[in-house]
C-alpha positions in Angstrom: 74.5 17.7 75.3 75.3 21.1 73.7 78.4 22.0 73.1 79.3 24.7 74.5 82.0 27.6 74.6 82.6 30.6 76.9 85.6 33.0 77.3 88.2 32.9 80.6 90.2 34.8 81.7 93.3 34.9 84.5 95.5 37.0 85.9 98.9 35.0 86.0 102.4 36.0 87.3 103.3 36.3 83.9 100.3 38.4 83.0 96.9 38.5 82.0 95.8 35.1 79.9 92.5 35.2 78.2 90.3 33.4 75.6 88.1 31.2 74.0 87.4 28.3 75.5 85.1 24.7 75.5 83.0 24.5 78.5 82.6 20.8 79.5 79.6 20.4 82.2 79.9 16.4 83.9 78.2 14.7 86.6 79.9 14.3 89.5 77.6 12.7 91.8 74.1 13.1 93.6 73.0 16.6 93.0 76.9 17.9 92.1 78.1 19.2 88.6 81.7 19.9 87.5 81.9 22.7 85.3 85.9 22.3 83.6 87.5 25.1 80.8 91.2 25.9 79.9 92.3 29.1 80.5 95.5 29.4 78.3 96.7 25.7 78.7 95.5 25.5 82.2 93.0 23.7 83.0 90.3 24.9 85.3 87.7 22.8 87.2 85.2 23.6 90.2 82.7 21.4 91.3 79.3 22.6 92.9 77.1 20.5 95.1 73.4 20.1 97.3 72.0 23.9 97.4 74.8 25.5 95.7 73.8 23.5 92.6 70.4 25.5 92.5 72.1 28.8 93.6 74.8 28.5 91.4 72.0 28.0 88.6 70.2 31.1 89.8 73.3 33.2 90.4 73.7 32.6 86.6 70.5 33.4 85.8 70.7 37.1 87.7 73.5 38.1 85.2 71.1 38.0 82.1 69.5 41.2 80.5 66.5 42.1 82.9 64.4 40.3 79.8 66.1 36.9 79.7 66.1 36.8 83.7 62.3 37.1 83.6 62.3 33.9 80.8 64.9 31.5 82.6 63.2 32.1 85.9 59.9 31.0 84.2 61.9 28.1 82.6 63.2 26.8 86.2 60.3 27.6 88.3 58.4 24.9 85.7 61.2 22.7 85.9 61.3 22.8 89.5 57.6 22.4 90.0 57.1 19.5 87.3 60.3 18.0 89.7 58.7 18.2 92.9 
């Protein structure tokens, strides 16, 4: 797998934290994906499962530049066809 790296941010009682960070991306069953990153030293976690795998995928994909949508949606309509 890639490695890969984002940037987090929080708004904490102690004021805003923000950051680099490694983005780890594990299983976590049938058709579920934990996505886990430290914001500061806290670590943060959420897991997504059954549709909300896909639309989590797409919701991502709606943030490109109007260009890169176009591409990715390409990209996963194959994937999901070749799938099916």
């Amino acid at each position: 797998m890639a490695r890969l790296t984002g940037y987090a941010k929080a708004e904490t009682p102690f004021g805003p934290m923000a950051g680099r960070t490694n983005i780890e991306i594990s299983d976590a069953g049938t058709d579920s994906v934990t996505v886990a990153f430290r914001c500061g030293t806290t670590p943060v976690a959420f897991t997504c499962a059954g549709a909300n795998y896909l639309n989590l995928v797409r919701a991502m994909i709606e943030k490109a530049s109007p260009h890169h949508q176009e591409e990715l949606n390409e990209r996963l309509t194959a994937v999901l066809e070749a799938v099916a």
